[in-house]
C-alpha positions in Angstrom: 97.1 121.0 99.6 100.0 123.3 100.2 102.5 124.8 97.6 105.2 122.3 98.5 102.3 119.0 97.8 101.6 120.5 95.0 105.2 120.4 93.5 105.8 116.9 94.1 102.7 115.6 92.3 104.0 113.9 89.0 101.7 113.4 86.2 100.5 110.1 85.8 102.7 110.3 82.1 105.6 110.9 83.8 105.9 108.6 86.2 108.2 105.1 85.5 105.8 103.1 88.1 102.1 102.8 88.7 99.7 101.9 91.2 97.6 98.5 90.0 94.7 101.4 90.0 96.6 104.1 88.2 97.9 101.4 85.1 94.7 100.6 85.2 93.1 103.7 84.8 96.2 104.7 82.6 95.7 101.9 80.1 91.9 100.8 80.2 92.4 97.4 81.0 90.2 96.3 84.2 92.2 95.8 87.3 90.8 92.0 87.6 92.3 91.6 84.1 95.6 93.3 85.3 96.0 91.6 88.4 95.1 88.3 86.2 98.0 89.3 84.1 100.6 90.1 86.3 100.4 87.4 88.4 101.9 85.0 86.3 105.6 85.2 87.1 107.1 85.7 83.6 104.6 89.2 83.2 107.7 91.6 82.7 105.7 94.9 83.5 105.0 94.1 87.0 108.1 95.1 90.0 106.6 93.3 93.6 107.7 95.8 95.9 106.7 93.1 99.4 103.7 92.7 99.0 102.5 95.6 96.6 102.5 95.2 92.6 104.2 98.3 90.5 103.3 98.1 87.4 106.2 99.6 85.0 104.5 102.4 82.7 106.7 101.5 79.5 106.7 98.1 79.5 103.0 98.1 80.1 102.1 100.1 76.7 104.5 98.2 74.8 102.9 95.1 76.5 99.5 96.2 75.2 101.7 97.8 71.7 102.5 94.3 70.8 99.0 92.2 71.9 96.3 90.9 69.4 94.0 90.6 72.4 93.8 90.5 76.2 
C-alpha cells in the first residue's frame, strides 16, 4: 500500500456508510440477522445503492440504542 492508499483509508468510526460486513463487524449483529433486518422495506438504516445494501452507521447504533432485542 502506497502513501497516497494509505491516506484515503477512513476509519470504520468515521465513515457515514458501511458495507453489510463492516456494520456487521461494527455492531456485532450477524450478517444473516442484518440482512434479515434490512430487508424489510420500512428498515431506515439501510441506503440500496442498485443492487448493494449501505448500511447508515448512525442510524444503525441508534437502531440497536433503542431495541429490547433483535
Amino acid at each position: 500500500m502506497n502513501k497516497e492508499e494509505k491516506r484515503t483509508i477512513v476509519p470504520v468510526w468515521e465513515r457515514r456508510l458501511l458495507t453489510l460486513e463492516e456494520a456487521a463487524a461494527y455492531s456485532g449483529i450477524g450478517t444473516r440477522t442484518l440482512k434479515t433486518i434490512s430487508d424489510d422495506p420500512s428498515c431506515e438504516f439501510v441506503l440500496w445503492i442498485g443492487r448493494k445494501r449501505m448500511f447508515k452507521r448512525t442510524k444503525l447504533d441508534r437502531f440497536i440504542d433503542e431495541a429490547y432485542s433483535i
